[in-house]
N, C-alpha and C positions, 0 to 999 in steps of 0.2 A: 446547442449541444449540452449534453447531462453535464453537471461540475460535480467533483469529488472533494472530501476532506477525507484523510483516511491516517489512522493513530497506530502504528506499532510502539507496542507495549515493551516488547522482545522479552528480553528475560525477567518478566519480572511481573509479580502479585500471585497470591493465591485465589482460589475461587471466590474465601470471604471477604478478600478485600476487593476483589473483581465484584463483586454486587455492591458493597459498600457504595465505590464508584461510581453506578449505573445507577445506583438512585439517589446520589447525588446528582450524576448529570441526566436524571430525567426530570431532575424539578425547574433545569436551568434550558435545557434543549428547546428550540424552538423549530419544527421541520421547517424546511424552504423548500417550492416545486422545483422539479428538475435538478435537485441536488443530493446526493447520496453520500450518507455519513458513514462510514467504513470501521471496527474498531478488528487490527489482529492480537488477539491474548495468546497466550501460551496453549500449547496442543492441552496441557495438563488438566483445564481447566475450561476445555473448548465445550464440550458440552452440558457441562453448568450452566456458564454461559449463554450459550445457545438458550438452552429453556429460559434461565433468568431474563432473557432480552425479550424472550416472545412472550411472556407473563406479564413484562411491563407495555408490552404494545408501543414503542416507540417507534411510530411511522419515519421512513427513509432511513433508518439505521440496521447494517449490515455487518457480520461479522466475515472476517478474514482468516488462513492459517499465514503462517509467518515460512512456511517451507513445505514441501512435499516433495517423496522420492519422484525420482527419475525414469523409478520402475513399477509396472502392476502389481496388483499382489497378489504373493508367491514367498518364497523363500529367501526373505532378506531382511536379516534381523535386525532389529531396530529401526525398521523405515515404516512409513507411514502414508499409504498408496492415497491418489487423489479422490479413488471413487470409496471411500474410508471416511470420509469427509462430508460427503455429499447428505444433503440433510439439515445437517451445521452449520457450516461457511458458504456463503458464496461465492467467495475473491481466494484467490492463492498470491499468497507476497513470491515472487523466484528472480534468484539472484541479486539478492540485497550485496552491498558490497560489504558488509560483515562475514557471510556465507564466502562469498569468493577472497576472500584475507585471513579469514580464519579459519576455514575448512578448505578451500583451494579447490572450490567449485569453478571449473572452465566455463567459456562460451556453449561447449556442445553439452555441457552439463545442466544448462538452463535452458537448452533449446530441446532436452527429453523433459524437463521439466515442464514446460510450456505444453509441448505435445502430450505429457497424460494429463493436464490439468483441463485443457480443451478437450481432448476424447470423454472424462468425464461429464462435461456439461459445465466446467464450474469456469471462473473468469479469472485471466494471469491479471497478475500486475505485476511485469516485467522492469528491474529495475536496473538501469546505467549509469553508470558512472563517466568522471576522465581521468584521465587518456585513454580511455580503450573506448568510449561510447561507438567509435566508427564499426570494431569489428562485434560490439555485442549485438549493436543495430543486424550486420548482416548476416546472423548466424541463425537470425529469425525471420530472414526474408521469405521463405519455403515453409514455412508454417498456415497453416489453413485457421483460423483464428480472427473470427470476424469484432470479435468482441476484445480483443487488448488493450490493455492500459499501460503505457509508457511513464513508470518514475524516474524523471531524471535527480537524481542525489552526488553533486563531485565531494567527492571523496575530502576535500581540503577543509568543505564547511562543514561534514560531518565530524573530524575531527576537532576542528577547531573552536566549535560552535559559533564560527564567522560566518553567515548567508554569504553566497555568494551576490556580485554586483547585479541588480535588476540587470542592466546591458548586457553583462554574459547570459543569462539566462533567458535570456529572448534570442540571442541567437544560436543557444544551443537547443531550447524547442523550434527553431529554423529548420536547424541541419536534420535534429531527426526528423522533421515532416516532410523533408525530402525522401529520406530514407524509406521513411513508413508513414504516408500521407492520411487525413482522415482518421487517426489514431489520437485519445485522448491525452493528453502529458498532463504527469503532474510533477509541482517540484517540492524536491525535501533536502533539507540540508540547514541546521538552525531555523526551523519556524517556530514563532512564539508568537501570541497574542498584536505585541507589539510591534510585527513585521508584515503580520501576514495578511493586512490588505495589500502590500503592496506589492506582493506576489502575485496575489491573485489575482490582481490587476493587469499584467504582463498580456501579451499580445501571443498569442498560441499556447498558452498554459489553460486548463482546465481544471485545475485543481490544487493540491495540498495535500505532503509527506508529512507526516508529524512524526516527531520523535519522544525526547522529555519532554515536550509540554504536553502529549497527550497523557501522559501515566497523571495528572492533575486533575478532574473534572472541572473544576472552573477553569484552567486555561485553557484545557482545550474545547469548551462550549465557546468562551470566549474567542478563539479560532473559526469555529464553524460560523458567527455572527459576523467575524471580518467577510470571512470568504461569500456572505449572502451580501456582501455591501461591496465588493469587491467589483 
């Protein structure tokens, strides 16, 4: 099965520091088959990017948006339709739990979101949290989306910058492969350098959320090297 690392930026860099970056971590990047290195930057700054990434030619690296409306586009200002995109990113981040605490995006809020980002062509990466993982899992059961990606992130290590215990997190990529079987997971919640073989290691995980250590080019290269040895 394909493994992910994948770096939200969130709020933060500009375009020149966003090249800055990339060519720091193109000197350090080393591709690995079957693994796909993911970065979401700000909308601001998305298609700089874009061309900057495809000028340096860095094989298995892909860009992300960090959100997309819920709706086509049409008349709804300030959003930013999925097929707006298309081009640029490949991956759509929906329903980070920042968006759902800070904007007070619902379940069915991420399941319009899911659905225009798959009518586009482009790839969700659907993120859960706990306590609610059970109802976000089945808000997405009726979705036609051969290609999803499952972030699990609990909310507790995101604030706290405590990973969760390797044991919960195996059996919380359990329950959702009950849910949603055959669907990639990846986990994010405090990964750094110095943890994240041992994430990656985990039994039904596929991958790797990155938070601060990806806005760093060396720690988060140094992430994508765990996760090949993982």
């Amino acid at each position: 099965m394909k493994r992910f690392v994948i770096g939200n930026w969130k709020c933060h860099k500009t375009l020149a520091e966003a090249r800055s970056w990339f060519d720091e971590f193109a000197g350090l990047y080393r591709p690995v088959a079957d693994t796909a290195v993911i970065l979401a930057p700000t909308f601001l700054c998305l298609e700089g990017v874009s061309a900057y990434v495809r000028r340096l030619g860095l094989d298995g690296v892909s860009l992300a948006v960090q959100d997309i409306s819920p709706f086509p586009k049409g008349a709804y200002t300030g959003a930013v339709a999925a097929d707006m995109v298309k081009g640029l990113a490949d991956y759509v981040i929906v329903g980070h739990s920042d968006r759902r605490r800070y904007f007070h995006e619902t379940s069915q809020d991420v399941a319009n979101k899911v659905s225009e980002t798959a009518d586009a062509g482009l790839i969700p990466i659907v993120c859960v949290d706990q306590p609610y993982a059970m109802s976000q899992l089945t808000a997405l059961t009726d979705i036609d989306c051969d290609r999803m990606i499952i972030a699990y992130g609990p909310v507790d290590a995101l604030s706290t910058r405590i990973p969760q215990s390797v044991q919960e997190v195996a059996q919380a990529a359990a329950l959702i492969s009950r849910i949603h079987p055959a669907r990639p997971i990846v986990y994010g919640g405090s990964i750094d350098p110095g943890n994240a073989v041992r994430y990656a290691g985990i039994s039904g995980i596929s991958g790797l959320f990155v938070g601060a250590a990806s806005l760093e080019a060396s720690s988060f290269a140094a992430v994508c090297r765990e996760m090949a040895a993982g």
